[in-house]
FILOMAR-687009 format. One record per residue (C-alpha): residue number from 1; residue in one letter; x, z, y. Coordinates in Angstrom, 3 decimals, padded with zeros to 6 digits. Layout:
# residues N
<rec><resi>NUM</resi><resn>A</resn><xx>X</xx><zz>Z</zz><yy>Y</yy></rec>
...
This chain:
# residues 111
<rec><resi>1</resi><resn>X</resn><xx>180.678</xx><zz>240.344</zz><yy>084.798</yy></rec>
<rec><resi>2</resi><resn>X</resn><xx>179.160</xx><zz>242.919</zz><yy>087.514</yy></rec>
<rec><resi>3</resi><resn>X</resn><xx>175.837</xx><zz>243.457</zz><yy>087.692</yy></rec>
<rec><resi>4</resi><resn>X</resn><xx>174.951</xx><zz>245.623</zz><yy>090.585</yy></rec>
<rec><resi>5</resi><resn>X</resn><xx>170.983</xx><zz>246.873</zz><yy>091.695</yy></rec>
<rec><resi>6</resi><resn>X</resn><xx>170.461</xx><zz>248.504</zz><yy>094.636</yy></rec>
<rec><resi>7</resi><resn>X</resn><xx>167.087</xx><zz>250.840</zz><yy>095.016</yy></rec>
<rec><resi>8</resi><resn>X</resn><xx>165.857</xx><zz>252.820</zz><yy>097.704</yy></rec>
<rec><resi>9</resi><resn>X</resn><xx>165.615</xx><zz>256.841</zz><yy>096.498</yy></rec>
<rec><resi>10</resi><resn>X</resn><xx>164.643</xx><zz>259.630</zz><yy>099.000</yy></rec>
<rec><resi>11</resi><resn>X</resn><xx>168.181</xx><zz>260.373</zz><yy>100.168</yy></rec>
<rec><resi>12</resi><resn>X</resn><xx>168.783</xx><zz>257.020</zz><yy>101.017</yy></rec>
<rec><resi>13</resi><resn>X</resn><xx>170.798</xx><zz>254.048</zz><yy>098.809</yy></rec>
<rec><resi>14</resi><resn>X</resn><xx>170.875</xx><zz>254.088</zz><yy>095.233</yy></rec>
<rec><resi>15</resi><resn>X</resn><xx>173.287</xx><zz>252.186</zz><yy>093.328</yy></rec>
<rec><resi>16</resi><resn>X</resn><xx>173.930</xx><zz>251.122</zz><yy>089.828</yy></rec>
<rec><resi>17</resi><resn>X</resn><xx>176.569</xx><zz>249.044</zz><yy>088.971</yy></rec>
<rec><resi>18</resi><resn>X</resn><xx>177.132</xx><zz>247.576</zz><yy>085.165</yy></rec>
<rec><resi>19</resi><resn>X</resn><xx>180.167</xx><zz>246.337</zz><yy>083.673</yy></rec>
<rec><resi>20</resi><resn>X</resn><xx>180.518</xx><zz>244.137</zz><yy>080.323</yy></rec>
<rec><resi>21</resi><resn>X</resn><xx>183.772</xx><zz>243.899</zz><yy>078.873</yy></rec>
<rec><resi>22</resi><resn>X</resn><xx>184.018</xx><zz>241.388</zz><yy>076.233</yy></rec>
<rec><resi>23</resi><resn>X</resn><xx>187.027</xx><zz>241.635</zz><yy>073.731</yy></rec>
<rec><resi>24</resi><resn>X</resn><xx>189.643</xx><zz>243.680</zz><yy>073.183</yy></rec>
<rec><resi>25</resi><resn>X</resn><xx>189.844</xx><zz>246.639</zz><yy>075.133</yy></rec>
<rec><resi>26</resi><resn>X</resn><xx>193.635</xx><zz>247.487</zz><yy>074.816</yy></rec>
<rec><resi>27</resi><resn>X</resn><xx>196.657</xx><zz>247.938</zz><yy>076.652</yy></rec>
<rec><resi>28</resi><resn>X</resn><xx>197.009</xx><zz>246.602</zz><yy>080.121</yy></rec>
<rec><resi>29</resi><resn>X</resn><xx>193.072</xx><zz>245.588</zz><yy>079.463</yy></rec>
<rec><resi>30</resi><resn>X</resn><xx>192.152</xx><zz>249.104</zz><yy>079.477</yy></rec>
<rec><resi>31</resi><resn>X</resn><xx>194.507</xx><zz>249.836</zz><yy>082.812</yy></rec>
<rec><resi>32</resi><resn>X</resn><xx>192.124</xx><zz>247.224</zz><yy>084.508</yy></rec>
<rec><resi>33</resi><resn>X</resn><xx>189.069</xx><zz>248.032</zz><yy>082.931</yy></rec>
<rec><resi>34</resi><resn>X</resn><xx>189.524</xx><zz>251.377</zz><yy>084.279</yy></rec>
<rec><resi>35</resi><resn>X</resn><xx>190.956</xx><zz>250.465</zz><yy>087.881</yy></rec>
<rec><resi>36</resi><resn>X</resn><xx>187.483</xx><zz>248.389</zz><yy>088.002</yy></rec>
<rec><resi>37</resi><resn>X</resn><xx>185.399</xx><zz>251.313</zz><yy>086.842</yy></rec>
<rec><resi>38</resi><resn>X</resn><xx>187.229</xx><zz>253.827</zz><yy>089.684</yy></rec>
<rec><resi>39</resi><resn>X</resn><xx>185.866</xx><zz>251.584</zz><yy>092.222</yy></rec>
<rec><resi>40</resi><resn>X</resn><xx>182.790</xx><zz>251.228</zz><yy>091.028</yy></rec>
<rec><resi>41</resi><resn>X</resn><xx>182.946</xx><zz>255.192</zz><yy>090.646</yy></rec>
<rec><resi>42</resi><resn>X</resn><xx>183.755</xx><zz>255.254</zz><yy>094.880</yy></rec>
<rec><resi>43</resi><resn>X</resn><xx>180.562</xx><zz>253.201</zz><yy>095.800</yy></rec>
<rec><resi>44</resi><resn>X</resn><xx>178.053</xx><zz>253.682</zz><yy>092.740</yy></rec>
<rec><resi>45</resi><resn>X</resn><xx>175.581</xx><zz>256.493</zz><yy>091.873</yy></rec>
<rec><resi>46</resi><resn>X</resn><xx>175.868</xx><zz>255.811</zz><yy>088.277</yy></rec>
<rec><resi>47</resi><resn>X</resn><xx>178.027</xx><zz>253.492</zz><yy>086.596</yy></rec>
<rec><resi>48</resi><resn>X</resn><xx>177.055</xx><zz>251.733</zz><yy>083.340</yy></rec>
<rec><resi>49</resi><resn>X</resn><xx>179.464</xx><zz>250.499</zz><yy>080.496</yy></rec>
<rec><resi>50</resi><resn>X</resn><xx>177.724</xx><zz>247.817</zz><yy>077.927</yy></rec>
<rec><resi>51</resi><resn>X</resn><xx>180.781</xx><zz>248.045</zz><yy>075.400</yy></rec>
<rec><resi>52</resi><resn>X</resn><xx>178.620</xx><zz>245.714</zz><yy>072.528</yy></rec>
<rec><resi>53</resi><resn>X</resn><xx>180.880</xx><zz>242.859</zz><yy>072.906</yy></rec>
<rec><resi>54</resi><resn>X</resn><xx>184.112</xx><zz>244.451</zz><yy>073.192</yy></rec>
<rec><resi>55</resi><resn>X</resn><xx>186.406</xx><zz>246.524</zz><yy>070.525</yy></rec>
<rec><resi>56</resi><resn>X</resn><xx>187.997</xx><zz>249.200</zz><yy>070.908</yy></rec>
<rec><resi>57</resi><resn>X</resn><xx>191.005</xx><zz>249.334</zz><yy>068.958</yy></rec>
<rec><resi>58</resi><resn>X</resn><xx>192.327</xx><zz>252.781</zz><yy>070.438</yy></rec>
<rec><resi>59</resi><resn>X</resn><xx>189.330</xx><zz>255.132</zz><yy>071.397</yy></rec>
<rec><resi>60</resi><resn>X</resn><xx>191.554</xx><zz>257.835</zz><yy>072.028</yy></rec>
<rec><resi>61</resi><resn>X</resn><xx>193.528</xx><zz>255.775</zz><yy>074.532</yy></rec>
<rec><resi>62</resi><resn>X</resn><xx>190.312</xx><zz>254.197</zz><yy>075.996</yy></rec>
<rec><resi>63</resi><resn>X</resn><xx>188.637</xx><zz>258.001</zz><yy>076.130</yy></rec>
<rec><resi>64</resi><resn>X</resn><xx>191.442</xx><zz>259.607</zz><yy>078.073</yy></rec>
<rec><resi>65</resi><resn>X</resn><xx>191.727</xx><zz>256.521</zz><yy>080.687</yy></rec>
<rec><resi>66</resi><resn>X</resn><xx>187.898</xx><zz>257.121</zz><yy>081.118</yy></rec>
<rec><resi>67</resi><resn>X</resn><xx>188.846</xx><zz>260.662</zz><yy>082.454</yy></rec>
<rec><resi>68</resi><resn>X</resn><xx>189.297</xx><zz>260.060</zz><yy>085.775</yy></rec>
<rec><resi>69</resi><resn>X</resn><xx>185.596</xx><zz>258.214</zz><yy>086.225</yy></rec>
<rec><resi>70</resi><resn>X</resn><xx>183.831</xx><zz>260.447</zz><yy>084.154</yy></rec>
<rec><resi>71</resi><resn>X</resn><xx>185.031</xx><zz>262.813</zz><yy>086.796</yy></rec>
<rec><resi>72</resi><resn>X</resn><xx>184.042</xx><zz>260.935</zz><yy>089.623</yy></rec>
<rec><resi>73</resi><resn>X</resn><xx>181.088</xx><zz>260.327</zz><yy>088.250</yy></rec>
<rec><resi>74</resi><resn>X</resn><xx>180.073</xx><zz>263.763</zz><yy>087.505</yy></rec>
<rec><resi>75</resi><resn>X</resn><xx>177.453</xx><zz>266.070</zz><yy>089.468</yy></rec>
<rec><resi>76</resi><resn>X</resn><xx>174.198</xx><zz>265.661</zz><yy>090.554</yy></rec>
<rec><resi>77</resi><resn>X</resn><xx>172.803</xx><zz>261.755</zz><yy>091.230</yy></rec>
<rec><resi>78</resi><resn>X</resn><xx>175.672</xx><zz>260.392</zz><yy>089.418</yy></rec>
<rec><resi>79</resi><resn>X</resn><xx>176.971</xx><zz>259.244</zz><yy>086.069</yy></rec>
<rec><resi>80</resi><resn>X</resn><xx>179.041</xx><zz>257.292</zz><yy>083.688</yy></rec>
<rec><resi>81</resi><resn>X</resn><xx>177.205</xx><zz>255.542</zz><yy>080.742</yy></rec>
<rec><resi>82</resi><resn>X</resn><xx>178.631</xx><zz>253.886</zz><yy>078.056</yy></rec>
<rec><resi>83</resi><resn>X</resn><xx>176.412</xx><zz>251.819</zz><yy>075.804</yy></rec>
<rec><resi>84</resi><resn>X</resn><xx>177.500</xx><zz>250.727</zz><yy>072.526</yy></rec>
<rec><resi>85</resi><resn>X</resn><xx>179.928</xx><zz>253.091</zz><yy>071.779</yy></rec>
<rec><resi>86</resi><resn>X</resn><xx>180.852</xx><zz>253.424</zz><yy>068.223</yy></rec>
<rec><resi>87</resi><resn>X</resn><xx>181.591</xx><zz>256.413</zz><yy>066.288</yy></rec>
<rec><resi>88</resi><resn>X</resn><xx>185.441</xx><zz>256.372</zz><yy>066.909</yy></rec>
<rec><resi>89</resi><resn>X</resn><xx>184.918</xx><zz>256.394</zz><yy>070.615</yy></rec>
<rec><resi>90</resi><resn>X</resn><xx>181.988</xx><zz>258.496</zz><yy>070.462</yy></rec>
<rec><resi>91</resi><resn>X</resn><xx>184.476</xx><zz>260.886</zz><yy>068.166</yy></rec>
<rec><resi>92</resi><resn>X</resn><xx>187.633</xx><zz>260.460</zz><yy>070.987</yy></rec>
<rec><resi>93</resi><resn>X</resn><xx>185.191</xx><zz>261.200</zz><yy>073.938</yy></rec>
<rec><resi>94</resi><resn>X</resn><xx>183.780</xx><zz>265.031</zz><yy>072.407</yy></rec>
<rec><resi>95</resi><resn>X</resn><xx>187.187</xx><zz>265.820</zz><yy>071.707</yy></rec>
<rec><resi>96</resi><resn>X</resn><xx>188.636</xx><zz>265.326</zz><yy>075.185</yy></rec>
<rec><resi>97</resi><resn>X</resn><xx>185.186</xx><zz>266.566</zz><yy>076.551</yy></rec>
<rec><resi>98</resi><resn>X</resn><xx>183.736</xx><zz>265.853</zz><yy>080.228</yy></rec>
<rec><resi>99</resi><resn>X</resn><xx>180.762</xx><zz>264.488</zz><yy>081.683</yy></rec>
<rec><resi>100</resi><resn>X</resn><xx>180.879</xx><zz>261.003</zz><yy>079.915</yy></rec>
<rec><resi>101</resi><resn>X</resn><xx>177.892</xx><zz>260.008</zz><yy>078.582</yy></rec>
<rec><resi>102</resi><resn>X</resn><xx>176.744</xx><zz>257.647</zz><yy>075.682</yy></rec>
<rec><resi>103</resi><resn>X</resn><xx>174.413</xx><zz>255.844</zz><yy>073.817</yy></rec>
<rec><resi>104</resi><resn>X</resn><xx>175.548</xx><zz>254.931</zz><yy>070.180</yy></rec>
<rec><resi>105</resi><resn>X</resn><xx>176.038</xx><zz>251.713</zz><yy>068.823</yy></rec>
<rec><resi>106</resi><resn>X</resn><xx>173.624</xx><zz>252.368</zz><yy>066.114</yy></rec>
<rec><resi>107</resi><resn>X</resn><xx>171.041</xx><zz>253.254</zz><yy>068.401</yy></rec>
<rec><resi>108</resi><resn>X</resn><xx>171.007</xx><zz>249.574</zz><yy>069.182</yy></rec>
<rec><resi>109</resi><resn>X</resn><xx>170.634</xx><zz>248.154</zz><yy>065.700</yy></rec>
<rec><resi>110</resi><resn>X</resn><xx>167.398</xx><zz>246.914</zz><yy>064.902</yy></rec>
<rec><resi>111</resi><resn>X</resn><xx>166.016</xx><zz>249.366</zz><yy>062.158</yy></rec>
């Protein structure tokens, strides 16, 4: 599911576009996971990944496929956000580096 909300900022349109995978994020799933977040990526200021219901069974694979949009989605008024991101991923994503950002999975859990 896309969930996409449109505000008004001073340079015009502002868009931010969330995706929700749920299950396992693998293989040809990743290939259109990504292909999906690229086109977000052409029309969105910021781009927003809820990961909480999905699993990751190859961060490194997932990280390097999330090159390309972390790219894209790098400079000023835009971004790529992943929430939920576990410590694997979180561990794949600093070691290929870019302008992916993330908000833990255990920042989630109630304390």
């Amino acid at each position: 599911m896309t969930v996409t909300e449109v505000t008004m900022s001073r340079d015009g349109i502002w868009l931010t576009a969330m995706l929700r995978p749920v299950g396992e994020l693998a293989g040809r799933a990743i290939d259109r996971f990504v292909e999906d977040v690229i086109a977000l990526a052409h029309r969105a200021n910021i781009v927003v990944v809820n990961l909480v219901a999905a699993s990751v069974p190859a961060p490194e694979v997932l990280a390097q496929a999330l090159r390309r949009p972390g790219t894209m989605l790098s400079g000023p008024d835009k971004a790529l956000l992943l929430v939920g991101a576990d410590e694997r991923l979180l561990g794949a994503l600093r070691k290929i580096g870019g302008d992916i950002a993330a908000v833990p999975q255990s920042a989630l859990s109630p304390a």
